[in-house]
C-alpha positions in Angstrom: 119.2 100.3 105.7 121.2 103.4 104.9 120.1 106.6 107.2 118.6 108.3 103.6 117.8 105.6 102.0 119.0 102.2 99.7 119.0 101.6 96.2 118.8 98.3 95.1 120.0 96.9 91.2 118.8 94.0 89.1 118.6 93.3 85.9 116.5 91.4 83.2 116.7 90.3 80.0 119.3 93.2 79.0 117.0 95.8 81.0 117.8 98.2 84.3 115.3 97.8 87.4 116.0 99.4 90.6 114.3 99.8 93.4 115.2 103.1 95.4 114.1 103.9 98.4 114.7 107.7 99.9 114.1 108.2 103.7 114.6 112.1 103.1 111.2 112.8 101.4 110.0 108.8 102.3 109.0 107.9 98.6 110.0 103.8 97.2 110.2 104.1 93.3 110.6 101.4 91.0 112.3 102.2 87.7 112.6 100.4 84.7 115.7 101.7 82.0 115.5 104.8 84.3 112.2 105.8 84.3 109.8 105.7 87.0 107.0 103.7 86.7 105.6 103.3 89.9 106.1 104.8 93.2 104.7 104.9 97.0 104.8 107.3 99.5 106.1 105.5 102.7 106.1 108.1 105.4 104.5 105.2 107.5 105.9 101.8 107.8 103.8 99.3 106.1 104.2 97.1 103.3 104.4 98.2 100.0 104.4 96.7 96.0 105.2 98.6 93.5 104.1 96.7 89.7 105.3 98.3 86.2 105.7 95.7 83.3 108.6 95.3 81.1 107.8 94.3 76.8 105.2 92.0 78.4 106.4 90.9 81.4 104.9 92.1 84.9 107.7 93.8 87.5 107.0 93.3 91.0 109.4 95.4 93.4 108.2 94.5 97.2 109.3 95.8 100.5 108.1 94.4 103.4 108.3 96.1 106.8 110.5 94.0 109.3 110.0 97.0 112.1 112.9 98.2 112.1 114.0 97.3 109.3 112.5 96.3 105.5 112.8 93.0 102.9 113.3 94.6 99.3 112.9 92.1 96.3 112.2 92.7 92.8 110.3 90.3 91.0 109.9 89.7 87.2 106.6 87.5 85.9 106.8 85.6 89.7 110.1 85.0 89.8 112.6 86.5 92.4 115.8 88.6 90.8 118.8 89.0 91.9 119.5 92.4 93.7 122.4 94.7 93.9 122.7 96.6 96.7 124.1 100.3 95.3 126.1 102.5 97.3 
């Protein structure tokens, strides 16, 4: 985990998802084609999911708290994507 914050990249189907995560003002968006369409406040650790959909597919970004540390994935319709890791 980055000191503020990570930004994880998938994509589906042609379609953006990230998953960014920023420690400064402790908020976990999800965004689909750039646009937010869900978001958590995580000033706390716990676990969080974050659902949008995508034409009609349902987006599932989780993170799940490994004190210290988290697990990010994004999901699309069940099924586990894989992530990019953006610097």
């Amino acid at each position: 985990m980055a000191i503020t914050g990570d930004h994880y990249m998938a994509e589906y189907d042609g379609h953006a998802i990230e998953l960014i995560r920023n420690n400064w003002n402790k908020t976990l968006k999800l965004l689909i084609d750039r646009k937010e369409v869900a978001s958590a406040s995580v000033a706390l650790p716990h676990d969080v999911t974050l659902t949008g959909t995508l034409d009609q597919h349902i987006v599932t970004a989780k993170s799940l708290n490994k004190f210290p540390f988290t697990e990010d994935s994004i999901e699309v319709d069940g099924n586990v994507l894989s992530v990019t890791k953006k610097k």
